[in-house]
mmCIF file as gemmi writes it, N, C-alpha and C atoms, coordinates in Angstrom:
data_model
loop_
_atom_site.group_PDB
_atom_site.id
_atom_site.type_symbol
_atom_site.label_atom_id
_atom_site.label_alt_id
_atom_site.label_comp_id
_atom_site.label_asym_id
_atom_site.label_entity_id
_atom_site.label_seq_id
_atom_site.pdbx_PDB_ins_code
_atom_site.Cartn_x
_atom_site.Cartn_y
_atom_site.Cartn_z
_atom_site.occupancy
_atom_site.B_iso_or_equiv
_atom_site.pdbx_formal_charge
_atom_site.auth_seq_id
_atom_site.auth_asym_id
_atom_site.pdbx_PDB_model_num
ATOM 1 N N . UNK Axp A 1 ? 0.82 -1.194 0 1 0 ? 1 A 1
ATOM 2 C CA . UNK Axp A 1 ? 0 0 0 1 0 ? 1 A 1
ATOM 3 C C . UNK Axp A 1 ? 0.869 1.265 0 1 0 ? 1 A 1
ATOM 4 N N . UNK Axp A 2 ? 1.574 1.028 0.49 1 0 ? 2 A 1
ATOM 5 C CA . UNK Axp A 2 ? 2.881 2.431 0.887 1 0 ? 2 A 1
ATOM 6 C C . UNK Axp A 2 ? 3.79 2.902 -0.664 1 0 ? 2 A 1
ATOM 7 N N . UNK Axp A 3 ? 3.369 1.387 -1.325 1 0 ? 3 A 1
ATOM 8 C CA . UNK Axp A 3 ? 3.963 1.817 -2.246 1 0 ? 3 A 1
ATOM 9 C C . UNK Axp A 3 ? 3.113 2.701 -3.813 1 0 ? 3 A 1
ATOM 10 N N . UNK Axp A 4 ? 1.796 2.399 -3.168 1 0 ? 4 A 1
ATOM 11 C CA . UNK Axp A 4 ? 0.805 2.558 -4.356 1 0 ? 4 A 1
ATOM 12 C C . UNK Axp A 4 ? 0.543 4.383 -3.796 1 0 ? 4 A 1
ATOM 13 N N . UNK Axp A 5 ? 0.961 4.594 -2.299 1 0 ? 5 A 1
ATOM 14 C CA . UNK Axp A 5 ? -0.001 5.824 -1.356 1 0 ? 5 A 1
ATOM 15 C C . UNK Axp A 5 ? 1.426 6.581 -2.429 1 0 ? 5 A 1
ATOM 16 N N . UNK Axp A 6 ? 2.381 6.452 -1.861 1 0 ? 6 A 1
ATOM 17 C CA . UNK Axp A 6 ? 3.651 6.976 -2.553 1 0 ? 6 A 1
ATOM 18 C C . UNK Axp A 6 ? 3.961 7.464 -4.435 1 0 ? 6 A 1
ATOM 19 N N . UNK Axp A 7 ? 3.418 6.315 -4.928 1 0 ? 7 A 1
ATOM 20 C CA . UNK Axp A 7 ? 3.271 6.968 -6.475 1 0 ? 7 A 1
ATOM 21 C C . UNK Axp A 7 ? 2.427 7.585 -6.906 1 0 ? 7 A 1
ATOM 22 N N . UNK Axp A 8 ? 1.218 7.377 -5.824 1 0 ? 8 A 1
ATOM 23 C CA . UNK Axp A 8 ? -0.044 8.255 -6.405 1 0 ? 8 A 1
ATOM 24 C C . UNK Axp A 8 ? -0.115 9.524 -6.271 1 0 ? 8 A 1
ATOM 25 N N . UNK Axp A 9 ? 0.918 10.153 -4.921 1 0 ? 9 A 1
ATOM 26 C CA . UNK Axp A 9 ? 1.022 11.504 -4.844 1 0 ? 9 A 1
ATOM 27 C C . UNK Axp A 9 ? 2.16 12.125 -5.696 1 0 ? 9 A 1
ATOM 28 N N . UNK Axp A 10 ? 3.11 10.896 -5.937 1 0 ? 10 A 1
ATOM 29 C CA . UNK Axp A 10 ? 4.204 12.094 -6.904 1 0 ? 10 A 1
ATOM 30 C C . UNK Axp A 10 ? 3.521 12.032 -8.572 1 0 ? 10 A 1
ATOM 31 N N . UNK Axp A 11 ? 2.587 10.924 -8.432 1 0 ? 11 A 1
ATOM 32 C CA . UNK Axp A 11 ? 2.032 11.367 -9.724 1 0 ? 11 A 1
ATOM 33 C C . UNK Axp A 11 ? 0.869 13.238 -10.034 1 0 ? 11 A 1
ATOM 34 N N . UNK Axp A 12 ? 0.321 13.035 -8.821 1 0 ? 12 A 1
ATOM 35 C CA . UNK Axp A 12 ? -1.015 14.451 -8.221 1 0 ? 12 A 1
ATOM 36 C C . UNK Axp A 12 ? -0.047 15.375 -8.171 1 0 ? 12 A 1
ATOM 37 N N . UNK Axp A 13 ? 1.042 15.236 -7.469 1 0 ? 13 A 1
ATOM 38 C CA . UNK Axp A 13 ? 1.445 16.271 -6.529 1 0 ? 13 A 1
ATOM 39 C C . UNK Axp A 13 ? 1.583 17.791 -7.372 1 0 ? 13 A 1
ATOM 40 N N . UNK Axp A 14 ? 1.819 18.284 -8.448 1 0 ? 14 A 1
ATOM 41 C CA . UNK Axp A 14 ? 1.839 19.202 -9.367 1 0 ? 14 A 1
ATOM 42 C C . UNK Axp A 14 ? 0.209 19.989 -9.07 1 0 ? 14 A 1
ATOM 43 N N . UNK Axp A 15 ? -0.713 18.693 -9.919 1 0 ? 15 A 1
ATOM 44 C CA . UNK Axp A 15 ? -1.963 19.414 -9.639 1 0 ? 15 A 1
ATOM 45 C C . UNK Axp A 15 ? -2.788 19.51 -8.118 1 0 ? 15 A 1
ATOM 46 N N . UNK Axp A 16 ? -2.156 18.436 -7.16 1 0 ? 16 A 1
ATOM 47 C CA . UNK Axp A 16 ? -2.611 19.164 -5.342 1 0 ? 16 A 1
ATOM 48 C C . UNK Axp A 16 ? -2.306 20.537 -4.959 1 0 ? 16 A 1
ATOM 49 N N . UNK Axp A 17 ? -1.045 20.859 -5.589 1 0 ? 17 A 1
ATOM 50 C CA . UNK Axp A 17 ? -0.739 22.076 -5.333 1 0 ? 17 A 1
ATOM 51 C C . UNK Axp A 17 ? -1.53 23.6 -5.555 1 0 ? 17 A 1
ATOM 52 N N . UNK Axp A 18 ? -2.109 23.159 -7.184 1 0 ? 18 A 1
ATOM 53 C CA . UNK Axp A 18 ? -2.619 23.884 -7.656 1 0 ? 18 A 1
ATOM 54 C C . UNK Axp A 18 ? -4.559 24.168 -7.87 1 0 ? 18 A 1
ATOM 55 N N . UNK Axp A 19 ? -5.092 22.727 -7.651 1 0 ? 19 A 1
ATOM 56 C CA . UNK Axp A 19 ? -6.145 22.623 -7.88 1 0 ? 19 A 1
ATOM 57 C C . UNK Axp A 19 ? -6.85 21.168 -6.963 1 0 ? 19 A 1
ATOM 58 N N . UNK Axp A 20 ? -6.993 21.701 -5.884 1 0 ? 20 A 1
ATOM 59 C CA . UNK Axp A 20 ? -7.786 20.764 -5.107 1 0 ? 20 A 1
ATOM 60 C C . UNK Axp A 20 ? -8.72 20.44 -4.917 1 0 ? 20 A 1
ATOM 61 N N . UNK Axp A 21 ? -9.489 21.611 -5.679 1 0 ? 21 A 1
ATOM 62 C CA . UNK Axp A 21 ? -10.864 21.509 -6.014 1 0 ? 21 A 1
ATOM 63 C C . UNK Axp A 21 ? -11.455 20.482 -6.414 1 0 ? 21 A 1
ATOM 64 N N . UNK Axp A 22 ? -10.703 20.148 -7.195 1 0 ? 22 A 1
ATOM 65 C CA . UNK Axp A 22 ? -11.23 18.947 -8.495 1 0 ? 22 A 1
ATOM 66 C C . UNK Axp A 22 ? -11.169 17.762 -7.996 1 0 ? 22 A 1
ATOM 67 N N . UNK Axp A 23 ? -10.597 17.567 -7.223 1 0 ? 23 A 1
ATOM 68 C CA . UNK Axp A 23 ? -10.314 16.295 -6.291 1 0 ? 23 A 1
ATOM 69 C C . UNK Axp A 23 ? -11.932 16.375 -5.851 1 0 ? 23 A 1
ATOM 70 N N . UNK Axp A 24 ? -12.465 14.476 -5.958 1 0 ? 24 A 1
ATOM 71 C CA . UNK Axp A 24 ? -13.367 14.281 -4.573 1 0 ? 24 A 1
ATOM 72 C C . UNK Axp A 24 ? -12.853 13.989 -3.327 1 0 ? 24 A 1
ATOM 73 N N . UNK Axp A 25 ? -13.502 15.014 -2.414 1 0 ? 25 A 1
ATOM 74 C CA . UNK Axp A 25 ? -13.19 14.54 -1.181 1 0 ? 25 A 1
ATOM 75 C C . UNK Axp A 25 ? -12.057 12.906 -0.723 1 0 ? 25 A 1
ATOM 76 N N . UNK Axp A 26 ? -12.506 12.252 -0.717 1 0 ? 26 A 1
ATOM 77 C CA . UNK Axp A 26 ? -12.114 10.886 -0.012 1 0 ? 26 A 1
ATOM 78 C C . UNK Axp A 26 ? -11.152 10.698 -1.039 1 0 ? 26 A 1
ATOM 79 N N . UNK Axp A 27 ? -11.115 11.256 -2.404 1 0 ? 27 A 1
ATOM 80 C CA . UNK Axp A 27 ? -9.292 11.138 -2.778 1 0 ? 27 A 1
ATOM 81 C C . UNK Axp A 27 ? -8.658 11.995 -2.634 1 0 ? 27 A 1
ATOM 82 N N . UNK Axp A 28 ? -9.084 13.229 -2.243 1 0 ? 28 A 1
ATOM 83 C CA . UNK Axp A 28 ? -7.929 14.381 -1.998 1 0 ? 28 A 1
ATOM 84 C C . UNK Axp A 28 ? -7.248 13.698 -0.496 1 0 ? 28 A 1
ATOM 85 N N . UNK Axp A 29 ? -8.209 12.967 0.551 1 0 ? 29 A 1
ATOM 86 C CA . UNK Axp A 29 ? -7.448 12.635 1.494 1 0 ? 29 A 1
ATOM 87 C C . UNK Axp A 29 ? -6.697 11.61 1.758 1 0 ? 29 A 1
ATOM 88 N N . UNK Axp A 30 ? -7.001 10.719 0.581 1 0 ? 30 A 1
ATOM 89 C CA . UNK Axp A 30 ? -5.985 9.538 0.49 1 0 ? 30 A 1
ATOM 90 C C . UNK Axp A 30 ? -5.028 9.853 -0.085 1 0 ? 30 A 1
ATOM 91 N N . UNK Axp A 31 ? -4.832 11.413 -0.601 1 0 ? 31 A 1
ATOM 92 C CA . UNK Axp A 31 ? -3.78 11.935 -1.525 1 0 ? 31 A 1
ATOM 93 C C . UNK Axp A 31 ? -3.234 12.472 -0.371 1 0 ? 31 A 1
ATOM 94 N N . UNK Axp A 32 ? -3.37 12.898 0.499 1 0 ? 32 A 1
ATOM 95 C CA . UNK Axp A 32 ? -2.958 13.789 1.355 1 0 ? 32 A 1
ATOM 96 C C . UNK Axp A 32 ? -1.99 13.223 2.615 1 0 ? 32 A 1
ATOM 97 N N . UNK Axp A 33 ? -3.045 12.024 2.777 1 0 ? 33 A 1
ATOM 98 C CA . UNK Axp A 33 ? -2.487 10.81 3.464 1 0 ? 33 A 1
ATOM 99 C C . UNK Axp A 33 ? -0.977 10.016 3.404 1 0 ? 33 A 1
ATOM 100 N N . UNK Axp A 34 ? -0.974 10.283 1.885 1 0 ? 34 A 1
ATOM 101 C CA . UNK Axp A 34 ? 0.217 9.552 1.345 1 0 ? 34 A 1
ATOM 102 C C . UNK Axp A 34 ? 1.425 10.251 1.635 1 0 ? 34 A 1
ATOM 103 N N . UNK Axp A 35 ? 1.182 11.699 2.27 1 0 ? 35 A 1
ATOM 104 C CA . UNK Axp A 35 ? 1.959 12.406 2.547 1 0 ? 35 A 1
ATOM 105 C C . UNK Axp A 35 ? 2.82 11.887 4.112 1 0 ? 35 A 1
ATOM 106 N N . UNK Axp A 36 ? 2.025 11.494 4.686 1 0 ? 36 A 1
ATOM 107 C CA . UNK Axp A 36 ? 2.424 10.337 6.286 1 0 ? 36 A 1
ATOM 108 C C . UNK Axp A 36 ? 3.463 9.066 5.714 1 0 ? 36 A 1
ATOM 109 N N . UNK Axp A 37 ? 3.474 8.625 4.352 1 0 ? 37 A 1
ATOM 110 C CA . UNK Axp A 37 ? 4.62 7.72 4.082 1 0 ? 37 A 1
ATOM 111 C C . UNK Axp A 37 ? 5.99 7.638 4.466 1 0 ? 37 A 1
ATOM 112 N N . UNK Axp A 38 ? 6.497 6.502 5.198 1 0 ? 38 A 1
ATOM 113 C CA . UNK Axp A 38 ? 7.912 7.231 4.94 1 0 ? 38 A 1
ATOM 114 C C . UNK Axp A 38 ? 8.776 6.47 4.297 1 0 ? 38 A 1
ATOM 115 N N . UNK Axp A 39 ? 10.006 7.122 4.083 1 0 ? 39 A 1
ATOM 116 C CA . UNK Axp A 39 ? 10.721 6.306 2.923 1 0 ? 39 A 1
ATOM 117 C C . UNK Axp A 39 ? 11.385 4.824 3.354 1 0 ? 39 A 1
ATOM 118 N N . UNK Axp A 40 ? 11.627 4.36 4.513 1 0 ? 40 A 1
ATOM 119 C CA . UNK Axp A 40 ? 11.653 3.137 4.772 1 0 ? 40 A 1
ATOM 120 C C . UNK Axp A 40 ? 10.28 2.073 4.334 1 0 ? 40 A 1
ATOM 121 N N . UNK Axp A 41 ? 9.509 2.528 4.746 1 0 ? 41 A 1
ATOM 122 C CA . UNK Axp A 41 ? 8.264 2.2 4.646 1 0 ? 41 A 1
ATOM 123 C C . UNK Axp A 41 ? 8.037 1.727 2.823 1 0 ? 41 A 1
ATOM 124 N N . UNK Axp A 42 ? 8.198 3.071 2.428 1 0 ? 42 A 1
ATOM 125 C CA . UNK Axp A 42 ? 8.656 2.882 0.669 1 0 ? 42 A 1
ATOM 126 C C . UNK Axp A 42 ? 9.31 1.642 -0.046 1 0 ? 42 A 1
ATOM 127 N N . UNK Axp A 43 ? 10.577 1.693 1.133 1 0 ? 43 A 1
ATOM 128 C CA . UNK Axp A 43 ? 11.615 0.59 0.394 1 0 ? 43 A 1
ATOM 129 C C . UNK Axp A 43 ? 10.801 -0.776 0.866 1 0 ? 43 A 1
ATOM 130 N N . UNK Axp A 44 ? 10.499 -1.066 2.403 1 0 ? 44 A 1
ATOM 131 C CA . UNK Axp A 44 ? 10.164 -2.591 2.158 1 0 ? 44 A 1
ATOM 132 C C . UNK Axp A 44 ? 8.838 -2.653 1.68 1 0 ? 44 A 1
ATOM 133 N N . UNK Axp A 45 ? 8.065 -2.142 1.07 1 0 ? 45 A 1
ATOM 134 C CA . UNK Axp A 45 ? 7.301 -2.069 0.329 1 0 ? 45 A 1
ATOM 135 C C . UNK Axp A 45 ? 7.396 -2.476 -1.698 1 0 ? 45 A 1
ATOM 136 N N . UNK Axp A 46 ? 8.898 -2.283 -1.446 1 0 ? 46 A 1
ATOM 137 C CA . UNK Axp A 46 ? 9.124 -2.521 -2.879 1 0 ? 46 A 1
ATOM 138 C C . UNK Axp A 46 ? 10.041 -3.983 -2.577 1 0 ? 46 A 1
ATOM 139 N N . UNK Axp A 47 ? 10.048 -4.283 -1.553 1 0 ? 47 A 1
ATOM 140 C CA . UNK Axp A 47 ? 10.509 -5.62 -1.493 1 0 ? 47 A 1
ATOM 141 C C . UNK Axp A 47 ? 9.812 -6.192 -1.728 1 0 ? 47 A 1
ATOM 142 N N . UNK Axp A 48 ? 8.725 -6.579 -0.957 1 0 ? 48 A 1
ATOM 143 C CA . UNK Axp A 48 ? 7.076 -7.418 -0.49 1 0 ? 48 A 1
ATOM 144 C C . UNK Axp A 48 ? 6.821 -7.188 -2.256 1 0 ? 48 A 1
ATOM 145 N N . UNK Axp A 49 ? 6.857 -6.145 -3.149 1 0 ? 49 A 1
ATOM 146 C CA . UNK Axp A 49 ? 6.604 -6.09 -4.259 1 0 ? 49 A 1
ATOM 147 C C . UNK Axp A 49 ? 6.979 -6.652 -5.232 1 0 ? 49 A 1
ATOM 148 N N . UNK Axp A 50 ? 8.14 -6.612 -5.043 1 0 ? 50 A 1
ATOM 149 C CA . UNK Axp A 50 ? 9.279 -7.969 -5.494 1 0 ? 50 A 1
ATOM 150 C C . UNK Axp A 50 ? 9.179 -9.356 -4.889 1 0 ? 50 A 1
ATOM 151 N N . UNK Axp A 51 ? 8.995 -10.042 -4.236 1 0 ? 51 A 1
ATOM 152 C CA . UNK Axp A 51 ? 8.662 -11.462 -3.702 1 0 ? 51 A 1
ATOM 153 C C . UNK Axp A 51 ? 7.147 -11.258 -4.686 1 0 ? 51 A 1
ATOM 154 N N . UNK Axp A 52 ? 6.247 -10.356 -3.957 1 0 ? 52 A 1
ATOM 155 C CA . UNK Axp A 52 ? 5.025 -10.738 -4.917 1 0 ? 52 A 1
ATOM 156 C C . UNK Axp A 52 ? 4.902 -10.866 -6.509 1 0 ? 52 A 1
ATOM 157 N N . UNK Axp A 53 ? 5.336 -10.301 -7.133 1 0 ? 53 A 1
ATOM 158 C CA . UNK Axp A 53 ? 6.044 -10.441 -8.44 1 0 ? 53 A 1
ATOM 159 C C . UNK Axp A 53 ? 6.678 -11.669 -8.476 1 0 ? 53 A 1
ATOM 160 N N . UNK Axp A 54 ? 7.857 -12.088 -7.816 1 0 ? 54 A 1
ATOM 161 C CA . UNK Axp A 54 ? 8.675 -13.276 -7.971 1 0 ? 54 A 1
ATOM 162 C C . UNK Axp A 54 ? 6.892 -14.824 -7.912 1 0 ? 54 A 1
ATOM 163 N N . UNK Axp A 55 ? 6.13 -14.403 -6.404 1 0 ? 55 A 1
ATOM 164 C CA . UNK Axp A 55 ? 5.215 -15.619 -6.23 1 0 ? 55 A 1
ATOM 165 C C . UNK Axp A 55 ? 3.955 -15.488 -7.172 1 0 ? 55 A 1
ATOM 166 N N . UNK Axp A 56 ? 3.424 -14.413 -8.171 1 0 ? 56 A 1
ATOM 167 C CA . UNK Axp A 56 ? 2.732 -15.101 -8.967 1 0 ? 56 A 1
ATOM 168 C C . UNK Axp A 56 ? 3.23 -15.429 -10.171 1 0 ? 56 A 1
ATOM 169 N N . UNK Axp A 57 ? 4.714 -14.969 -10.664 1 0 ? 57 A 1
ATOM 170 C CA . UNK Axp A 57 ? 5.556 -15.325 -12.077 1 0 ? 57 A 1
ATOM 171 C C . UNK Axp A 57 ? 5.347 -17.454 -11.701 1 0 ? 57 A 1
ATOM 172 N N . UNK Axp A 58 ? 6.041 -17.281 -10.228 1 0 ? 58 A 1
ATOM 173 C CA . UNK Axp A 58 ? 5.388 -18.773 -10.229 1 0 ? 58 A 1
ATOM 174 C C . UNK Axp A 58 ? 4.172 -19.36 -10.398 1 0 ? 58 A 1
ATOM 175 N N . UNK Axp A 59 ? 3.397 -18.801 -9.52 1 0 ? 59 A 1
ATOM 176 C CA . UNK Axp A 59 ? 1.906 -19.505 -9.912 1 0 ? 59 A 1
ATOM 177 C C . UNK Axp A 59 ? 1.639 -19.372 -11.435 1 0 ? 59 A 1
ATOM 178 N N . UNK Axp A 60 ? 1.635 -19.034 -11.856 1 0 ? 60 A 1
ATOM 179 C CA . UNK Axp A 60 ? 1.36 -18.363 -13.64 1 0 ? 60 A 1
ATOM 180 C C . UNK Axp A 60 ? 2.331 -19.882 -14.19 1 0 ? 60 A 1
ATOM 181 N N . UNK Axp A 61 ? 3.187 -20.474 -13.73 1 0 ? 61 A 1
ATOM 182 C CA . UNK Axp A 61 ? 4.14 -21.22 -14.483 1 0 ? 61 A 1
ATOM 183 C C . UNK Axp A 61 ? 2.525 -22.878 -13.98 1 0 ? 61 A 1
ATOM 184 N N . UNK Axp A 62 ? 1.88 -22.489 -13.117 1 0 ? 62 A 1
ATOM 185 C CA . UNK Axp A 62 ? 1.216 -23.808 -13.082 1 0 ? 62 A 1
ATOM 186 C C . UNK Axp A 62 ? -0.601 -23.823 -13.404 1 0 ? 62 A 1
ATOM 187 N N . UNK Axp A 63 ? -0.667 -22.544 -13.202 1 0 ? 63 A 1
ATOM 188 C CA . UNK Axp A 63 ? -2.069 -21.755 -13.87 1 0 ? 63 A 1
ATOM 189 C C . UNK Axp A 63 ? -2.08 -20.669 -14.946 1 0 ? 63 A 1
ATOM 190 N N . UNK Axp A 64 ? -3.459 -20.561 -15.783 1 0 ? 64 A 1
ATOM 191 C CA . UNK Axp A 64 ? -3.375 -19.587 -16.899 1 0 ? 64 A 1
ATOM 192 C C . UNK Axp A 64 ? -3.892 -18.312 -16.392 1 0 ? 64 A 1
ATOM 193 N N . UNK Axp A 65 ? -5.026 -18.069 -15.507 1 0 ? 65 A 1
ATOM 194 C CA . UNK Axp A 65 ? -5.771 -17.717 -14.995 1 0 ? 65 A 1
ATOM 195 C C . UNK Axp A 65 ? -5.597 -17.704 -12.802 1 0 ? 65 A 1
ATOM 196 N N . UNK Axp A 66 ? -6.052 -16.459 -12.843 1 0 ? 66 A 1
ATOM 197 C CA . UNK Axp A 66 ? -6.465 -16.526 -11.196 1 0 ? 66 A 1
ATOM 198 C C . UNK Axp A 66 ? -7.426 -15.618 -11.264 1 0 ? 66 A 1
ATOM 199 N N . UNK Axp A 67 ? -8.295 -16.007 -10.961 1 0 ? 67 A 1
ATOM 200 C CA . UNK Axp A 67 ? -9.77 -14.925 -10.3 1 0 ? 67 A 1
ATOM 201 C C . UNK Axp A 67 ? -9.964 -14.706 -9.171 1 0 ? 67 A 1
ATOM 202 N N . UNK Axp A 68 ? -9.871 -13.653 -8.776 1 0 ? 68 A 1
ATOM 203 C CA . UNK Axp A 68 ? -10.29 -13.072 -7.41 1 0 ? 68 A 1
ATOM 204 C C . UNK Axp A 68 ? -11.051 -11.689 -7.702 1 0 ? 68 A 1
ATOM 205 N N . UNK Axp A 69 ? -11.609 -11.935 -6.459 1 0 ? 69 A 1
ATOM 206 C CA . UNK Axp A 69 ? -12.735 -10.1 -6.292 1 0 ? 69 A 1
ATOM 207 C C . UNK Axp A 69 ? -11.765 -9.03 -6.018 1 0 ? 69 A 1
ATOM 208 N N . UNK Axp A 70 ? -12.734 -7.716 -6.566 1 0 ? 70 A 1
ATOM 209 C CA . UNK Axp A 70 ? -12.251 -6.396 -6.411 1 0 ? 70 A 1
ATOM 210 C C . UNK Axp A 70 ? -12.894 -5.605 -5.361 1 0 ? 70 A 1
ATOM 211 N N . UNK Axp A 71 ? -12.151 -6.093 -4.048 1 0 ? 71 A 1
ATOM 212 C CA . UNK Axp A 71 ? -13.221 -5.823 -3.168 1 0 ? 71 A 1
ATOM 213 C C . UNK Axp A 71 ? -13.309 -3.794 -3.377 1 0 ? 71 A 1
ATOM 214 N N . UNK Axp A 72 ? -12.415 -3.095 -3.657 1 0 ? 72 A 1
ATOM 215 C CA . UNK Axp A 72 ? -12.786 -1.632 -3.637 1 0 ? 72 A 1
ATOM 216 C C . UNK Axp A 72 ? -14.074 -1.355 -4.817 1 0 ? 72 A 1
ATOM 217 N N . UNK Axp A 73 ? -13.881 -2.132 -5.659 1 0 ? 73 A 1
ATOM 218 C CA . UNK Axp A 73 ? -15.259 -1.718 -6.149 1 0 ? 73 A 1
ATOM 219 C C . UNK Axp A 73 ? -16.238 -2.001 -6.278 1 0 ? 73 A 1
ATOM 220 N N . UNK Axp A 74 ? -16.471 -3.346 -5.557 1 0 ? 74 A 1
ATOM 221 C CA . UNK Axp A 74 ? -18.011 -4.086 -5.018 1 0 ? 74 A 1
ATOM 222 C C . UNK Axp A 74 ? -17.907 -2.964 -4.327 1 0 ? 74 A 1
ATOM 223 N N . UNK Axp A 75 ? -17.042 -2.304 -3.236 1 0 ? 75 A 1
ATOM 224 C CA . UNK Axp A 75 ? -17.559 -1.395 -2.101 1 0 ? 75 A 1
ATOM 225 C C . UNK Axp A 75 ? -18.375 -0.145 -2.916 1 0 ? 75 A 1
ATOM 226 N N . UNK Axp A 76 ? -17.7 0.314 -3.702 1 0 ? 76 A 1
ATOM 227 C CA . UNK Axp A 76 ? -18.12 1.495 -4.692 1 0 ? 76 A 1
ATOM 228 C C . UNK Axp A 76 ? -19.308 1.13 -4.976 1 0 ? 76 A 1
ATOM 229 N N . UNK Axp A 77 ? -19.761 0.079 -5.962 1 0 ? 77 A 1
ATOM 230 C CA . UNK Axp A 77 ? -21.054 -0.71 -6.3 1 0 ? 77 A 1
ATOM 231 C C . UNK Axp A 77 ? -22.255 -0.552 -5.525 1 0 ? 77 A 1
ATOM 232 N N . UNK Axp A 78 ? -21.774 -1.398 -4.36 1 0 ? 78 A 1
ATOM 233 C CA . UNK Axp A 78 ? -22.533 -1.256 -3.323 1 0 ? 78 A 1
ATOM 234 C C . UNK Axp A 78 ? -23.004 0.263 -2.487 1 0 ? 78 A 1
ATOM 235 N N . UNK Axp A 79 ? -22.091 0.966 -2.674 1 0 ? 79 A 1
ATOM 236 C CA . UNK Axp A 79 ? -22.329 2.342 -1.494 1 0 ? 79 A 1
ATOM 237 C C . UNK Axp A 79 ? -22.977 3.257 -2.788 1 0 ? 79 A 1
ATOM 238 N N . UNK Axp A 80 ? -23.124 3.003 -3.92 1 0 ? 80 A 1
ATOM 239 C CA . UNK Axp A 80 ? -23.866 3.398 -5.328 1 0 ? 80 A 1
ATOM 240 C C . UNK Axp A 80 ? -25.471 3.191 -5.123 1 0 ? 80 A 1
ATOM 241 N N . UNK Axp A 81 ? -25.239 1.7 -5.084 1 0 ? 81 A 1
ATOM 242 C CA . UNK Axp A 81 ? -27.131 1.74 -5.163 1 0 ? 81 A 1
ATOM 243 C C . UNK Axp A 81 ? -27.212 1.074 -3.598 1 0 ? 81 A 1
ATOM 244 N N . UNK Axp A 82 ? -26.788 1.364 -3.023 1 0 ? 82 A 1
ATOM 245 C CA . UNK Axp A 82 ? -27.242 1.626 -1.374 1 0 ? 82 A 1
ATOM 246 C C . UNK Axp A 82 ? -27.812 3.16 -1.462 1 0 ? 82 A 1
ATOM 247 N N . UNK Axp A 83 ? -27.383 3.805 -2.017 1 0 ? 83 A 1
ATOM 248 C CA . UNK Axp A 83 ? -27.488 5.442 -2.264 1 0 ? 83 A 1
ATOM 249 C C . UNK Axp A 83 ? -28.812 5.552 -2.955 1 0 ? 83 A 1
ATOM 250 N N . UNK Axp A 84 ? -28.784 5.043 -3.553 1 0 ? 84 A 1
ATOM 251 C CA . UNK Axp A 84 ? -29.59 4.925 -5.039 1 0 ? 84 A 1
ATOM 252 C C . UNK Axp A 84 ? -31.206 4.491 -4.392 1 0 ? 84 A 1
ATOM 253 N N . UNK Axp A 85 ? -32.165 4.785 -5.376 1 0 ? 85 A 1
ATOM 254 C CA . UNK Axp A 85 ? -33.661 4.192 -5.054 1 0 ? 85 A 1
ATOM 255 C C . UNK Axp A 85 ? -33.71 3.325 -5.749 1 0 ? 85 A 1
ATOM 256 N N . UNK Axp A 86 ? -33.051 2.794 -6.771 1 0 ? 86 A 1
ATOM 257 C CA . UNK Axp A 86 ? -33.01 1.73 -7.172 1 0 ? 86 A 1
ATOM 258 C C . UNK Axp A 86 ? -32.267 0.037 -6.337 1 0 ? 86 A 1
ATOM 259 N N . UNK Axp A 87 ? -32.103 0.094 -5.504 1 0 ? 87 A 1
ATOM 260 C CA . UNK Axp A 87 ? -31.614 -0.759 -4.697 1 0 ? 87 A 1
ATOM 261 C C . UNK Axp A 87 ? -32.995 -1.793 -4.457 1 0 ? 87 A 1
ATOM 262 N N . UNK Axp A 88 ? -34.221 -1.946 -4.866 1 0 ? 88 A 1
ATOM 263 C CA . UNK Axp A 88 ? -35.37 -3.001 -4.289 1 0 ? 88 A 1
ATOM 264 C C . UNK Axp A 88 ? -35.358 -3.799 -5.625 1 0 ? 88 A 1
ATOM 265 N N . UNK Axp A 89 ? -34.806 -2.698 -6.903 1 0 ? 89 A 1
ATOM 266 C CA . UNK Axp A 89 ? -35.209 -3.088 -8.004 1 0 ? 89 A 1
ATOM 267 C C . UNK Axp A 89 ? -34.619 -4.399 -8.782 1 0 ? 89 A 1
ATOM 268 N N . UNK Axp A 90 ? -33.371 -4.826 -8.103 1 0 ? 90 A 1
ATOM 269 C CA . UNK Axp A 90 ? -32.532 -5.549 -8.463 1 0 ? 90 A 1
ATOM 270 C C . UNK Axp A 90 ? -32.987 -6.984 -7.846 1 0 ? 90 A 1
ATOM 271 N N . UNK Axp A 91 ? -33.782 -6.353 -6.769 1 0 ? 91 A 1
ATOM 272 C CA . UNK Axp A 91 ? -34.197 -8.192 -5.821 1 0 ? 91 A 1
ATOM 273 C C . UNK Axp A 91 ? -35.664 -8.301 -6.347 1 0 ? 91 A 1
């Protein structure tokens, strides 16, 4: 995560400076957040990144495929038509 909080702000960081507006809420503060990183934190983060890289190059050598859920955007999904009046319409 430290490593994803970390590229996402030096990717923003130009336009945080300038235009925060445009940001929604709950990403300007996960942008902001990323600012609490620290650079140790950074590096074994790009280790764990490297082993993970190294353990699915393996799995991939014995499967074609892995499926797993996206749990951030079932959450999105969900907090959508939880919102929504359409939420009875689906059951």
């Amino acid at each position: 995560m430290k490593t994803i909080q970390s590229e996402a702000y030096a990717i923003h960081e130009e336009h945080l400076q300038g235009e925060k507006e445009k940001y929604q809420p709950e990403v300007l503060q996960r942008l902001e957040d990323s600012l609490l990183a620290k650079g140790y934190e950074y590096v074994q983060a790009q280790h764990i990144r490297k082993r993970a890289i190294a353990s699915f190059n393996e799995a991939f050598e014995l499967v074609d495929v892995i499926v797993v859920s996206t749990p951030i955007l079932e959450l999105l999904w969900w907090r959508e038509l939880r919102d929504s009046e359409n939420l009875y319409k689906i059951f």
